[in-house]
C-alpha atoms as an extended CHARMM CRD file, in Angstrom:
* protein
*
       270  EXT
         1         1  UNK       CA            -22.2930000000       21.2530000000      -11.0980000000  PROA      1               0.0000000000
         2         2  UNK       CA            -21.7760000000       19.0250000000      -14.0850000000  PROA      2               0.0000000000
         3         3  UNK       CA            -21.1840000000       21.8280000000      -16.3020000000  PROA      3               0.0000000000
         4         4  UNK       CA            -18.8950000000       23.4980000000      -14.1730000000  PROA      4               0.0000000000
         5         5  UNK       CA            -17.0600000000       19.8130000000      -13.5510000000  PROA      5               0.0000000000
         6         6  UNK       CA            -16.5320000000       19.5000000000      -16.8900000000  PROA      6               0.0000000000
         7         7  UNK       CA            -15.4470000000       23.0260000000      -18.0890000000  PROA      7               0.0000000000
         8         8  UNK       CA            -13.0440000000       23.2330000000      -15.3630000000  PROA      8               0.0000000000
         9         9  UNK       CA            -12.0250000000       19.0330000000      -15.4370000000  PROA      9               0.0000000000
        10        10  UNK       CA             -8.1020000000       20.2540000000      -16.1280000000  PROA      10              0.0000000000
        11        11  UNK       CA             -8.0930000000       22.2820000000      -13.1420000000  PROA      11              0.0000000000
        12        12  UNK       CA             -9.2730000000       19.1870000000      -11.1920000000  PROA      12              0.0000000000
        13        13  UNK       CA             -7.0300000000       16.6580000000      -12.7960000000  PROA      13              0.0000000000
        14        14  UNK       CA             -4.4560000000       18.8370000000      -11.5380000000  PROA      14              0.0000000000
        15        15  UNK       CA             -5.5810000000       19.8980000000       -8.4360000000  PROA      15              0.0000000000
        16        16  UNK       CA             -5.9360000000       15.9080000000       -8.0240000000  PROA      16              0.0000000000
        17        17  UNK       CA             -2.2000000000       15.3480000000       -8.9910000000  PROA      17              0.0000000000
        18        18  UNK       CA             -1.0160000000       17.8470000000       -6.8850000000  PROA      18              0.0000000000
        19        19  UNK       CA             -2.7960000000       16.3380000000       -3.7900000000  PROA      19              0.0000000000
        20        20  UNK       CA             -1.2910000000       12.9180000000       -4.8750000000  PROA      20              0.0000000000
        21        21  UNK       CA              2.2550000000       14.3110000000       -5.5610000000  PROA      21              0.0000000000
        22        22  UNK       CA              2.1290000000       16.0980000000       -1.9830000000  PROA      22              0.0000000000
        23        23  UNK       CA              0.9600000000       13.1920000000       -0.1710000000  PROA      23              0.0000000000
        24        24  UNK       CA              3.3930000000       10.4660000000       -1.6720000000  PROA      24              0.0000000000
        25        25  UNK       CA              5.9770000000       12.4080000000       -2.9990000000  PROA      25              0.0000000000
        26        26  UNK       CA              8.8540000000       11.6450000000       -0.0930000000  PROA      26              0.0000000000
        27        27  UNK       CA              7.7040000000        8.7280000000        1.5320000000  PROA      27              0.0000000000
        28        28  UNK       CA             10.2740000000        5.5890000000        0.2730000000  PROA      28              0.0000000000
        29        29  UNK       CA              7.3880000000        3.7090000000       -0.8890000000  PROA      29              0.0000000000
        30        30  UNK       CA              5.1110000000        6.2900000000       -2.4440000000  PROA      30              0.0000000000
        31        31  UNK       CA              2.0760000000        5.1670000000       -3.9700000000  PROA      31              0.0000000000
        32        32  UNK       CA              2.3320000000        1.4150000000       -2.0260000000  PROA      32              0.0000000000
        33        33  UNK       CA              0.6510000000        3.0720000000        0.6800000000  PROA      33              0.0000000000
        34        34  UNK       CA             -2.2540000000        3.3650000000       -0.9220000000  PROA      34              0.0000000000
        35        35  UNK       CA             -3.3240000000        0.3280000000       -0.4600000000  PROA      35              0.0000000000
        36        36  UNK       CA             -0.4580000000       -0.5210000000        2.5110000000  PROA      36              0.0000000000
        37        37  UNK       CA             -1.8710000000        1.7740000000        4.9910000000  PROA      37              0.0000000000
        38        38  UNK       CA             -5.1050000000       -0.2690000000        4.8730000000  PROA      38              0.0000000000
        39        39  UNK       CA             -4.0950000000       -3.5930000000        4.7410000000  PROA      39              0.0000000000
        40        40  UNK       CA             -2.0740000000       -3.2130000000        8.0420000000  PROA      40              0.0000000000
        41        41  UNK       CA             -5.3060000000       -1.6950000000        9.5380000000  PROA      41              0.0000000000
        42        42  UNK       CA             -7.2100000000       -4.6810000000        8.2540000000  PROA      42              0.0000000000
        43        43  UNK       CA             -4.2060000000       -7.0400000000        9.6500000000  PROA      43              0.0000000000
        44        44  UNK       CA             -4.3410000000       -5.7860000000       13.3060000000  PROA      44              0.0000000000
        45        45  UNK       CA             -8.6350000000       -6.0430000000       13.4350000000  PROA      45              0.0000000000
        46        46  UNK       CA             -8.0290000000       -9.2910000000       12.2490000000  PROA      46              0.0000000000
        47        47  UNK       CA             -5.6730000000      -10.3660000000       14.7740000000  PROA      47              0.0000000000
        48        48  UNK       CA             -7.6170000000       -8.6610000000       17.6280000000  PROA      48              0.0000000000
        49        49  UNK       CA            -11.2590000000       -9.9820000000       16.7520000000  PROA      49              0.0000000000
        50        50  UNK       CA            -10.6790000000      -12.9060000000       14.5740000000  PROA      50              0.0000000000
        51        51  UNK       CA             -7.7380000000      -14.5920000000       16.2750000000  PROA      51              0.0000000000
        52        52  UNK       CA             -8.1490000000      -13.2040000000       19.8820000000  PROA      52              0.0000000000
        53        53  UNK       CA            -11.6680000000      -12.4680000000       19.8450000000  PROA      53              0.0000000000
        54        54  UNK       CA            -12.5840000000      -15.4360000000       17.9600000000  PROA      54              0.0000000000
        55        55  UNK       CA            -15.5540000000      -13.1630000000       15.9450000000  PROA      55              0.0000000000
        56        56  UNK       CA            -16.9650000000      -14.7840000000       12.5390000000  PROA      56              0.0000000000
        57        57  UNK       CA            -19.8010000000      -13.8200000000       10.3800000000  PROA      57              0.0000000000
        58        58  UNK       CA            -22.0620000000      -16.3620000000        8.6010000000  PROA      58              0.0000000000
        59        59  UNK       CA            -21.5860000000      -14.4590000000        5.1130000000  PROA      59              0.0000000000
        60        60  UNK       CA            -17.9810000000      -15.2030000000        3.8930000000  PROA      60              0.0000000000
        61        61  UNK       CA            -14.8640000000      -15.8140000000        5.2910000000  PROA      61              0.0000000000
        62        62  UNK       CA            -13.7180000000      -12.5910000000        8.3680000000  PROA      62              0.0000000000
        63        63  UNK       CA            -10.8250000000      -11.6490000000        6.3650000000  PROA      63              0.0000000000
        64        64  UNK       CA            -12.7820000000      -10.7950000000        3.0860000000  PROA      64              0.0000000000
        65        65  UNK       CA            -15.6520000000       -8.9440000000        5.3380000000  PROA      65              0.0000000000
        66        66  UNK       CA            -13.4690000000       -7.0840000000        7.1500000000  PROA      66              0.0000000000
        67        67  UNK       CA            -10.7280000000       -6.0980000000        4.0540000000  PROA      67              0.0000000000
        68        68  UNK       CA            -14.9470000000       -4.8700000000        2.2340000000  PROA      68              0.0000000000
        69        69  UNK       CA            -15.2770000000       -3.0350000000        5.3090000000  PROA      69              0.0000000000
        70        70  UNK       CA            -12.1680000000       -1.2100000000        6.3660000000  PROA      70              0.0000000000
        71        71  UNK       CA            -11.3060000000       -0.4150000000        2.9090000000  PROA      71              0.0000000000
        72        72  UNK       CA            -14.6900000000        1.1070000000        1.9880000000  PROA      72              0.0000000000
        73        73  UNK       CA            -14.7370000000        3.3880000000        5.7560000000  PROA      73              0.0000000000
        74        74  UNK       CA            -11.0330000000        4.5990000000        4.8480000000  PROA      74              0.0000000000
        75        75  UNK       CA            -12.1660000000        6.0090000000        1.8410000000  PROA      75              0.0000000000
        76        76  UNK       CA            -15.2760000000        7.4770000000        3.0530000000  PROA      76              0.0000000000
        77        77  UNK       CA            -12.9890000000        8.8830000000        6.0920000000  PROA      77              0.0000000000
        78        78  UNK       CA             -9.9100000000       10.3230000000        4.4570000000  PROA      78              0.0000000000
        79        79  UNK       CA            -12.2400000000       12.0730000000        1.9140000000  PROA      79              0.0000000000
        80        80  UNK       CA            -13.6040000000       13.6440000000        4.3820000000  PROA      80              0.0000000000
        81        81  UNK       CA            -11.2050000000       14.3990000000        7.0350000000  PROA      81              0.0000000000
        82        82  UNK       CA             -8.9200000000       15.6980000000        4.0000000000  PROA      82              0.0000000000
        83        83  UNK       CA            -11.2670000000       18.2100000000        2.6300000000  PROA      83              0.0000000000
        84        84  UNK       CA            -12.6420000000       19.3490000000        5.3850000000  PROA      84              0.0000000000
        85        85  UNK       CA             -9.8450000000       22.1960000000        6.0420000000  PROA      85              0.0000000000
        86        86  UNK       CA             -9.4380000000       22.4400000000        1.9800000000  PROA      86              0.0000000000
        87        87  UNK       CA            -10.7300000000       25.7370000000        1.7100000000  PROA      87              0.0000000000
        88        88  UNK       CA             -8.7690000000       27.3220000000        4.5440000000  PROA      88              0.0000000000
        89        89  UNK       CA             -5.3020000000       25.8400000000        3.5380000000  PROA      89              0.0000000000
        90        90  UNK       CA             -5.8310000000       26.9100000000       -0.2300000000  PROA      90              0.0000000000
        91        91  UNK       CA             -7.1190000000       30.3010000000        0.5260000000  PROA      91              0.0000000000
        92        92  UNK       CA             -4.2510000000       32.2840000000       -0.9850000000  PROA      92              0.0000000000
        93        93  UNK       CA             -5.4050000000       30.2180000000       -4.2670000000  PROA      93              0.0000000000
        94        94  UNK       CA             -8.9480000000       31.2580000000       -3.9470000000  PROA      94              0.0000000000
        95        95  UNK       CA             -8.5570000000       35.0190000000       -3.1720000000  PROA      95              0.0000000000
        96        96  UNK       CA             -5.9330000000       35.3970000000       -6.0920000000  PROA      96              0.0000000000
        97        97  UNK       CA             -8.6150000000       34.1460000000       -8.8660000000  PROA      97              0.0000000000
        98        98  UNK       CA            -11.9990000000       33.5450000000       -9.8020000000  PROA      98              0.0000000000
        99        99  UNK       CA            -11.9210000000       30.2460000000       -8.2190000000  PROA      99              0.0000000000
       100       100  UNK       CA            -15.1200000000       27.5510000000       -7.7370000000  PROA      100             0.0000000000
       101       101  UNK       CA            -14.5510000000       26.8840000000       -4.3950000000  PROA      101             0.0000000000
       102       102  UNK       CA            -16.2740000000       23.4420000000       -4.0880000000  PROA      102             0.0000000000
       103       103  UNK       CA            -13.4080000000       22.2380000000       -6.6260000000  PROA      103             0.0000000000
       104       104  UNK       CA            -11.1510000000       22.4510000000       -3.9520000000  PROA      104             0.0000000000
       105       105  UNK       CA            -12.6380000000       19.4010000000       -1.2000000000  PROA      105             0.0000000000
       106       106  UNK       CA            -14.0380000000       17.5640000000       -4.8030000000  PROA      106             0.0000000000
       107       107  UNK       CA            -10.3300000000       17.2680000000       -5.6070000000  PROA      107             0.0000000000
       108       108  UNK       CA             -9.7320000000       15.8790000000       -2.5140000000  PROA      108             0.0000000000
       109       109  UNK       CA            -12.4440000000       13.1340000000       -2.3000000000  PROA      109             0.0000000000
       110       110  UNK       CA            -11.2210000000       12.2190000000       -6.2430000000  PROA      110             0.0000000000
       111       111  UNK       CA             -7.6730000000       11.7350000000       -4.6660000000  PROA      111             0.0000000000
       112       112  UNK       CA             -8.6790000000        9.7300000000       -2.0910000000  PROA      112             0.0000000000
       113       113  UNK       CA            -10.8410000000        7.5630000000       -4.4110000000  PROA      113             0.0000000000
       114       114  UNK       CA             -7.8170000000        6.9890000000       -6.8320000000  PROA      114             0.0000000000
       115       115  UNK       CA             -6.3280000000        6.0610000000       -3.2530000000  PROA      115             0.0000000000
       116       116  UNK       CA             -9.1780000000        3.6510000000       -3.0880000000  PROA      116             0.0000000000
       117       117  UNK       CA             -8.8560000000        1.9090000000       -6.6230000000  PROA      117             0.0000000000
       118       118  UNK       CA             -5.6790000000       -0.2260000000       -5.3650000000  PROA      118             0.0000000000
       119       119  UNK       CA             -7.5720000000       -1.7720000000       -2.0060000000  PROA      119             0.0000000000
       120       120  UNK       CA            -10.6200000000       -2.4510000000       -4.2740000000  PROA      120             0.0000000000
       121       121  UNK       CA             -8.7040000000       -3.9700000000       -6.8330000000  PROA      121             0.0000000000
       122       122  UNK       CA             -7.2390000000       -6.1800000000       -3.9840000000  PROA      122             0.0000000000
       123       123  UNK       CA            -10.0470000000       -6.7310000000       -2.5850000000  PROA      123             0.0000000000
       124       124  UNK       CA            -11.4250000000       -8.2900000000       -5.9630000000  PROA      124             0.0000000000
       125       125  UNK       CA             -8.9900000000      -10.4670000000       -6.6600000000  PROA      125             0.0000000000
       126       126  UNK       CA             -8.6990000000      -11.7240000000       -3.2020000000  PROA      126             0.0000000000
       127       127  UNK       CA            -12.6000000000      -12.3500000000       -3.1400000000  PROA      127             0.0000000000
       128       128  UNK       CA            -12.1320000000      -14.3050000000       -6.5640000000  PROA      128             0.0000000000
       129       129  UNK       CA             -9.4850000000      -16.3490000000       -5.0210000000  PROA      129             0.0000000000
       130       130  UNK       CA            -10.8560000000      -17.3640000000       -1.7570000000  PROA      130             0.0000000000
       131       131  UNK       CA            -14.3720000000      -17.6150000000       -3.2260000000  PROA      131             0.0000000000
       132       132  UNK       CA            -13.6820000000      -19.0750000000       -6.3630000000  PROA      132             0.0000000000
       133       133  UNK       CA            -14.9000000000      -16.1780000000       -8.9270000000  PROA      133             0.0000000000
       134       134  UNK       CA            -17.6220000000      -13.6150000000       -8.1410000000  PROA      134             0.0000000000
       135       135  UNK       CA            -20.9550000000      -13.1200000000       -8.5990000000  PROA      135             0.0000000000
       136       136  UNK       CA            -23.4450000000      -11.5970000000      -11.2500000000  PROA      136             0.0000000000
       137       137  UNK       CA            -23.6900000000       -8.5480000000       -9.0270000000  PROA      137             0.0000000000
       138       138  UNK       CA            -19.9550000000       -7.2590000000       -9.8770000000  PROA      138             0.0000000000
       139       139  UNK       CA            -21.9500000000       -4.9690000000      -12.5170000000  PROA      139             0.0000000000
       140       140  UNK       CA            -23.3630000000       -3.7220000000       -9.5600000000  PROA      140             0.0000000000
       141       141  UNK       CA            -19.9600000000       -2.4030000000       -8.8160000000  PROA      141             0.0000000000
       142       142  UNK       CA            -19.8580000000        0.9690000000      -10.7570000000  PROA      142             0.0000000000
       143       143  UNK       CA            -23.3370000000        2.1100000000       -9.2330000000  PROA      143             0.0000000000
       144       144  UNK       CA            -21.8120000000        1.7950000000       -5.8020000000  PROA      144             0.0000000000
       145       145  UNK       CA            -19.1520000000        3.4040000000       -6.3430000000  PROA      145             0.0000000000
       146       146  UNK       CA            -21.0310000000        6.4760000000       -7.4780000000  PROA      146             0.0000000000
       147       147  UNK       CA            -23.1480000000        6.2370000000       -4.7840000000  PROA      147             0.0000000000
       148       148  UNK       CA            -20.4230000000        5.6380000000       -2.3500000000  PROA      148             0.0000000000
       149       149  UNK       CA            -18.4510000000        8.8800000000       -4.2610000000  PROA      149             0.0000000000
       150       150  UNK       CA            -21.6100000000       11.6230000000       -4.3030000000  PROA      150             0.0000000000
       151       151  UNK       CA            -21.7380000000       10.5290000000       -0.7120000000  PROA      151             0.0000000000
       152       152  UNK       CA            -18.6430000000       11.6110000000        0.5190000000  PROA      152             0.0000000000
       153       153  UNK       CA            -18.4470000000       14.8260000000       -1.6580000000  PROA      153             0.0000000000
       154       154  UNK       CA            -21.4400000000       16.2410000000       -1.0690000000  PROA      154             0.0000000000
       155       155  UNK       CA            -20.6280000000       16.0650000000        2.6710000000  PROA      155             0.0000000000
       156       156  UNK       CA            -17.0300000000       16.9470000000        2.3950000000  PROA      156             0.0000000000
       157       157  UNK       CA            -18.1030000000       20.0940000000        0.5680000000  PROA      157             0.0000000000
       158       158  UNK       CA            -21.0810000000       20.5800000000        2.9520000000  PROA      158             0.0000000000
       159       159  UNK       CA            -17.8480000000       20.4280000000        5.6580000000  PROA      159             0.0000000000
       160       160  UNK       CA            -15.5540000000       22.4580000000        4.1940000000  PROA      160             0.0000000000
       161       161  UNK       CA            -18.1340000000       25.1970000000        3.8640000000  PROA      161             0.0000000000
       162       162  UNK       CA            -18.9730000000       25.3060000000        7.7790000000  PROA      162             0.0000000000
       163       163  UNK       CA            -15.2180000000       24.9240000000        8.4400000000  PROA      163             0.0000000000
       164       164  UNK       CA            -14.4440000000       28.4280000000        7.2700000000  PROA      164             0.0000000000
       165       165  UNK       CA            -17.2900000000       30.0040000000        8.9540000000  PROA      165             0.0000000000
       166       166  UNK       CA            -16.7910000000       27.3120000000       12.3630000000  PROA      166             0.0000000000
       167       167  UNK       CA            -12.7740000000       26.1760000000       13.1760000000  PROA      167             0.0000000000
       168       168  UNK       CA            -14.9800000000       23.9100000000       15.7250000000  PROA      168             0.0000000000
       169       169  UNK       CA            -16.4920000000       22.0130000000       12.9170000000  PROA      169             0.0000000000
       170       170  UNK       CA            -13.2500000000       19.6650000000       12.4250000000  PROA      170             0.0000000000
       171       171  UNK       CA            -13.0850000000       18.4330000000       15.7750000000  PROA      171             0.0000000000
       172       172  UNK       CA            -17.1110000000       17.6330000000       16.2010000000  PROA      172             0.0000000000
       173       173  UNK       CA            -16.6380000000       15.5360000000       12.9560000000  PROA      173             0.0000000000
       174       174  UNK       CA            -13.9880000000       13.9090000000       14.3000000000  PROA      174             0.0000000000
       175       175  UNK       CA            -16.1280000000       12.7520000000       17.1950000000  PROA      175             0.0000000000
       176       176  UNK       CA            -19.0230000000       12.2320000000       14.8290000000  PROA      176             0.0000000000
       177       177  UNK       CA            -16.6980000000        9.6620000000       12.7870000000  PROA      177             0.0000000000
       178       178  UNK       CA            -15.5130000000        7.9350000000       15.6160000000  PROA      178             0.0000000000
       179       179  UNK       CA            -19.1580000000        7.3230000000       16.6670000000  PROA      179             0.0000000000
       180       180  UNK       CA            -20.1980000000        6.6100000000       13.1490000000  PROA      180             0.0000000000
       181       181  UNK       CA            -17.5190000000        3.9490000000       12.7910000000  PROA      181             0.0000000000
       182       182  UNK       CA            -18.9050000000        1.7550000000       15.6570000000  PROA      182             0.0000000000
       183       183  UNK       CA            -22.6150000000        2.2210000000       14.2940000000  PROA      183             0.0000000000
       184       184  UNK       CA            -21.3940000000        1.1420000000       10.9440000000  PROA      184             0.0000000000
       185       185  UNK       CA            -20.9400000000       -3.0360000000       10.3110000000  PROA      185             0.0000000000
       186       186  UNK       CA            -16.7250000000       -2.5500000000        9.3750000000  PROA      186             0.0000000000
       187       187  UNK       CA            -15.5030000000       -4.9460000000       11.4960000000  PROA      187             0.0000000000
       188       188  UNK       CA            -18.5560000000       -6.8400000000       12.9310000000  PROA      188             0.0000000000
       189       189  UNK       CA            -21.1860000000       -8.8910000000       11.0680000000  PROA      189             0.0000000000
       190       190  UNK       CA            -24.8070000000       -7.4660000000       10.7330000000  PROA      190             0.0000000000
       191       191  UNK       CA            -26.0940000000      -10.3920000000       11.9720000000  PROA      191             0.0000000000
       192       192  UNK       CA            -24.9310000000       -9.3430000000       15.9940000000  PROA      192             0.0000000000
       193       193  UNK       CA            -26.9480000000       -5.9370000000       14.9400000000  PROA      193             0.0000000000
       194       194  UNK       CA            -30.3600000000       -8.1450000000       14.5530000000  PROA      194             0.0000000000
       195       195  UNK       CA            -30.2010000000      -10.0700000000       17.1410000000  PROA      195             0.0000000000
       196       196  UNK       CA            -29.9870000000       -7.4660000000       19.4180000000  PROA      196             0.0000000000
       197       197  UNK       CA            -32.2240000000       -5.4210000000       17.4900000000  PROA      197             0.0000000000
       198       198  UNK       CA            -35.3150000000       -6.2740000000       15.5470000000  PROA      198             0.0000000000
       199       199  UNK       CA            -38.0830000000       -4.9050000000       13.5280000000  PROA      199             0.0000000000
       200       200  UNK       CA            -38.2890000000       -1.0900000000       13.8000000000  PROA      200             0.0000000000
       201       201  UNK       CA            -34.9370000000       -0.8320000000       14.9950000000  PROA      201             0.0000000000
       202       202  UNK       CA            -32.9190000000       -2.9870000000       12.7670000000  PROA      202             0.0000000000
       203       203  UNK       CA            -34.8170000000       -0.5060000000       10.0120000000  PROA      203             0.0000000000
       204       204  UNK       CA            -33.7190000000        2.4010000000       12.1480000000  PROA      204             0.0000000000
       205       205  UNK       CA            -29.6080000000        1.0680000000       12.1500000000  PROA      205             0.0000000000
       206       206  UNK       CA            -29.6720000000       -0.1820000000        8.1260000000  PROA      206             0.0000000000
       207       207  UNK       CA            -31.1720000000        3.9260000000        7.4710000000  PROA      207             0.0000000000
       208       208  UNK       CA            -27.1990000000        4.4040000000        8.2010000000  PROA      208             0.0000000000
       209       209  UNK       CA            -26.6960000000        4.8380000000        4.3460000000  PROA      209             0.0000000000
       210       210  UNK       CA            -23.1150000000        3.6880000000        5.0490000000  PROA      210             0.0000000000
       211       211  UNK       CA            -24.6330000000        0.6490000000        6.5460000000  PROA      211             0.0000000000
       212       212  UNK       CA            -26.3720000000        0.2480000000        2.6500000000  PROA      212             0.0000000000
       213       213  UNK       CA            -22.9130000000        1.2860000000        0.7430000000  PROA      213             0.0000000000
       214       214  UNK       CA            -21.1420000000       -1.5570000000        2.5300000000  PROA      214             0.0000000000
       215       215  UNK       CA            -23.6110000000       -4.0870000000        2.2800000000  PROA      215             0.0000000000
       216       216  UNK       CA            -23.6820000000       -2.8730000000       -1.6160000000  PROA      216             0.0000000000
       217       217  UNK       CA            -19.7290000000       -3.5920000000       -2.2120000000  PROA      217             0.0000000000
       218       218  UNK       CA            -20.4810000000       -6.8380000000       -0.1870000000  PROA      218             0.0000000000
       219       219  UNK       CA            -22.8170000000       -8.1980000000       -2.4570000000  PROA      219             0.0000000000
       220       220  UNK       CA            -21.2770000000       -6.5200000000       -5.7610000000  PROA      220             0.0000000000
       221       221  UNK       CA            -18.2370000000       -8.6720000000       -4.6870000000  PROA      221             0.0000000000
       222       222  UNK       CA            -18.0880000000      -11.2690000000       -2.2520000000  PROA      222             0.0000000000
       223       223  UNK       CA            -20.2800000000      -13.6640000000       -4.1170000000  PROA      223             0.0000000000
       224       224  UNK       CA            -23.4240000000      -12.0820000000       -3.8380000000  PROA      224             0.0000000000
       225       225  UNK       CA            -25.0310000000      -12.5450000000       -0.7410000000  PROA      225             0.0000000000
       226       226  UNK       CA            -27.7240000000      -10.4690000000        0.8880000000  PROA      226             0.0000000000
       227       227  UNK       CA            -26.5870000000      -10.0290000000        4.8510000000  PROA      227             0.0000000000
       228       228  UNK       CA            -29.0000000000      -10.5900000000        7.5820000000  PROA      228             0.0000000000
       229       229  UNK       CA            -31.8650000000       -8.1530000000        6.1150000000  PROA      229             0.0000000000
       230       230  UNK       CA            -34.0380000000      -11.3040000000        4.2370000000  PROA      230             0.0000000000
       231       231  UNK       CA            -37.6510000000      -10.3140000000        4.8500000000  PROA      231             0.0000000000
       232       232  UNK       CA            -36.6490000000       -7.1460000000        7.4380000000  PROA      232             0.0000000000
       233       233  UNK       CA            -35.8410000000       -4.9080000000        4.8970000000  PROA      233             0.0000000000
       234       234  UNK       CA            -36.2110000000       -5.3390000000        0.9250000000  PROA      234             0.0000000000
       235       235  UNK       CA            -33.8440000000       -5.0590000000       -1.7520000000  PROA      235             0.0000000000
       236       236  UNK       CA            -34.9960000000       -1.4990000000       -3.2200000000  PROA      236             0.0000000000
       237       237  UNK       CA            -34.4820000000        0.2450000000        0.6340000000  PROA      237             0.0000000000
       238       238  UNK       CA            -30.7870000000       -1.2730000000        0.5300000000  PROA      238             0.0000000000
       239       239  UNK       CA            -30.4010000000        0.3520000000       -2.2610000000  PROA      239             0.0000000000
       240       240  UNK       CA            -32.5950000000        3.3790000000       -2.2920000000  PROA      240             0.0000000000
       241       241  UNK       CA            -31.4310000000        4.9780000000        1.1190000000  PROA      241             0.0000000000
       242       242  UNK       CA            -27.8720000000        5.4110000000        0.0620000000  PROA      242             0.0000000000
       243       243  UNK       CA            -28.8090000000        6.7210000000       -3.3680000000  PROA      243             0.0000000000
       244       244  UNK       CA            -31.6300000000        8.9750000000       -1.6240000000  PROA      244             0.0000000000
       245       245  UNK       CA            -29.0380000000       10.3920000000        0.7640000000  PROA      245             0.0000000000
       246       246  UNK       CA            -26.4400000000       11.1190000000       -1.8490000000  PROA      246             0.0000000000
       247       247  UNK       CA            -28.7010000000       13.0630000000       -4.0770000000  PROA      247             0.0000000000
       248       248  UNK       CA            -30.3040000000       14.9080000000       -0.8110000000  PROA      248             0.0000000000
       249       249  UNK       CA            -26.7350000000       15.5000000000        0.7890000000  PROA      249             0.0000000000
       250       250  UNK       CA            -24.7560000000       16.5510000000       -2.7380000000  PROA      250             0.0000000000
       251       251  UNK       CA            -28.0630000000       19.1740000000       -3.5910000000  PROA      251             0.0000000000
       252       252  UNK       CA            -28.0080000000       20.5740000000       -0.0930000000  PROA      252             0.0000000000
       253       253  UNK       CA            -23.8660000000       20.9990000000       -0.4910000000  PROA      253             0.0000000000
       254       254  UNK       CA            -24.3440000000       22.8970000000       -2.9600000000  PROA      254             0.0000000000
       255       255  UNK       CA            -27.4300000000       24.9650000000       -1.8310000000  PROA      255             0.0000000000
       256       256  UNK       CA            -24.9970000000       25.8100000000        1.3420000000  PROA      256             0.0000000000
       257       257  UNK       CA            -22.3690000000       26.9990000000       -1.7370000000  PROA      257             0.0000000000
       258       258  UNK       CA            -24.7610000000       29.3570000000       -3.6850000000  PROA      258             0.0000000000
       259       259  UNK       CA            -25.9840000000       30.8500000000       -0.3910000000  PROA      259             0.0000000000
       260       260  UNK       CA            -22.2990000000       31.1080000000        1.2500000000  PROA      260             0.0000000000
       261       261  UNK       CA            -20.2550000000       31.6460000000       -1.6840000000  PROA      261             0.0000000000
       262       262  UNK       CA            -19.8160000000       35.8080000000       -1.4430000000  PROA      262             0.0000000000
       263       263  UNK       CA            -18.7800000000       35.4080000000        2.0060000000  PROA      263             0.0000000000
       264       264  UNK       CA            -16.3950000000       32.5120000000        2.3110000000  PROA      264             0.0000000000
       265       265  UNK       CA            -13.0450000000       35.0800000000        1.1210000000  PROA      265             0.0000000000
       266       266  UNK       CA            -14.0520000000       37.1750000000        4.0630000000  PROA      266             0.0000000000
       267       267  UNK       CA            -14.0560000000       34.6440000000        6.5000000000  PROA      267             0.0000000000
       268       268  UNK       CA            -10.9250000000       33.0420000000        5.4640000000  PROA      268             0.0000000000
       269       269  UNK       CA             -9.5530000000       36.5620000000        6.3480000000  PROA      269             0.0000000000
       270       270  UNK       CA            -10.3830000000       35.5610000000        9.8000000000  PROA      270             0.0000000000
C-alpha cells in the first residue's frame, strides 16, 4: 500500500484538491468552515451540558475537553461517512481506467484530515492559553495522529468496499455511529464511565480504541494528564489498543480489496 501511495501520491493530491474545491468552492466563507462547523457544534454542547446541565470533569477546564473531543469524533465521522459511497459516486472514473480503487475513500479521509488541521491548531493554542503552555507529551502528537488517521482509513475503505456490494451498509453505519458516539467520552468525562463501571468493565469500555485516540490527543495536549484509568488500566494498553486496531483494521481493508477487487466494476453496474 505504501508503494502504491507513493507511485500514485499526484493522483491523490489531486483527488484531495478536488474533494476540497467541491466541498468549499461556493459557500461565502469557504475554507472557515473547516474549523466553523465544529466550533458551533462545540458551542451548543457547551451551552446544553456545561451551562444548563452544569457537567464538569476533574481533568481541565469543559470547554477544552469538549473542543479535544468533538473535534477529534468530527474527523473520525466525516472521514467516514464521506467515503463510504466514494466508490459508487466515482464509478464512471474507475471503469474508464486502471484505477486503485482504495485511492478513492483514502482521498477522502486525507481531505477531511486537512479539514481537521485548523480545529487542532485551535485547539492548541487555546489549550496553551487557558493552561498556560503544554506539556512534554505534545511530541506525542504526531503518533496520534497516525494512529487516529490508519484508523479511519482502513475502515472507510473496509466501508466503501461493502457499500458497492450492500446499498444497506450506509444506513447501519449511520446507526452504528450514532451508538458509537454515546459510548465514546466526547462530551462527558471518563470519570462518570468508572464510577458506574469498574474493573472488568471499565477495561471492556476503554477497548473502544476511540476511547484510547481521545484520551491520546488529551494528554498530547491539554497538559498532560492521564484521565481516570490510574492503576485500572496501564499506560502501554492506552496506547497499544488503538495502535493494535489500526494495524488489524487497515490489513483486513485491504485483504477485503485483494479479494473483492475483480468484482467491484460489476457491481457498480448494479
Amino acid at each position: 500500500m505504501i508503494k502504491e501511495i507513493f507511485l500514485k501520491r499526484d493522483l491523490i493530491r489531486e483527488l484531495v484538491m478536488k474533494e476540497l474545491r467541491v466541498r468549499y468552492s461556493r459557500p461565502v466563507l469557504g475554507f472557515a468552515w473547516a474549523f466553523l462547523s465544529p466550533l458551533f457544534l462545540v458551542g451548543i454542547f457547551y451551552v446544553v451540558f456545561s451551562l444548563i446541565l452544569q457537567v464538569r470533569t476533574k481533568e481541565c477546564p469543559f470547554i477544552l475537553y469538549l473542543m479535544s473531543g468533538v473535534f477529534t469524533w468530527r474527523f473520525f465521522q466525516d472521514g467516514l461517512m464521506g467515503s463510504v459511497t466514494s466508490l459508487l459516486d466515482n464509478k464512471n472514473l474507475i471503469r474508464e481506467s486502471n484505477f486503485t480503487h482504495y485511492l478513492l475513500p483514502l482521498s477522502i479521509v486525507l481531505a477531511n484530515g486537512i479539514n481537521f488541521l485548523p480545529s487542532l491548531i485551535l485547539l492548541i493554542i487555546s489549550a496553551s492559553l487557558i493552561l498556560k503552555g503544554l506539556p512534554l507529551f505534545i511530541l506525542w502528537l504526531p503518533l496520534v495522529l497516525t494512529v487516529h488517521l490508519m484508523v479511519t482509513i482502513g475502515l472507510s475503505i473496509f466501508f466503501s468496499l461493502l457499500y458497492v456490494r450492500w446499498r444497506d451498509i450506509k444506513y447501519v453505519l449511520e446507526v452504528f455511529l450514532s451508538i458509537l458516539f454515546y459510548l465514546t467520552p466526547v462530551f462527558y468525562s471518563i470519570y462518570l464511565v468508572k464510577d458506574v463501571f469498574s474493573g472488568f468493565l471499565f477495561s471492556v469500555y476503554v477497548a473502544n480504541p476511540l476511547v484510547g485516540i481521545l484520551n491520546l490527543y488529551r494528554v498530547s495536549i491539554l497538559k498532560g494528564f492521564y484521565p481516570a484509568i490510574q492503576g485500572d488500566v496501564p499506560v502501554a494498553i492506552l496506547v497499544g489498543i488503538p495502535a493494535a486496531f489500526a494495524l488489524i483494521v487497515l490489513s483486513s481493508a485491504l485483504w477485503v480489496y485483494k479479494k473483492f477487487k475483480n468484482h467491484i466494476n460489476d457491481y457498480l453496474s448494479y
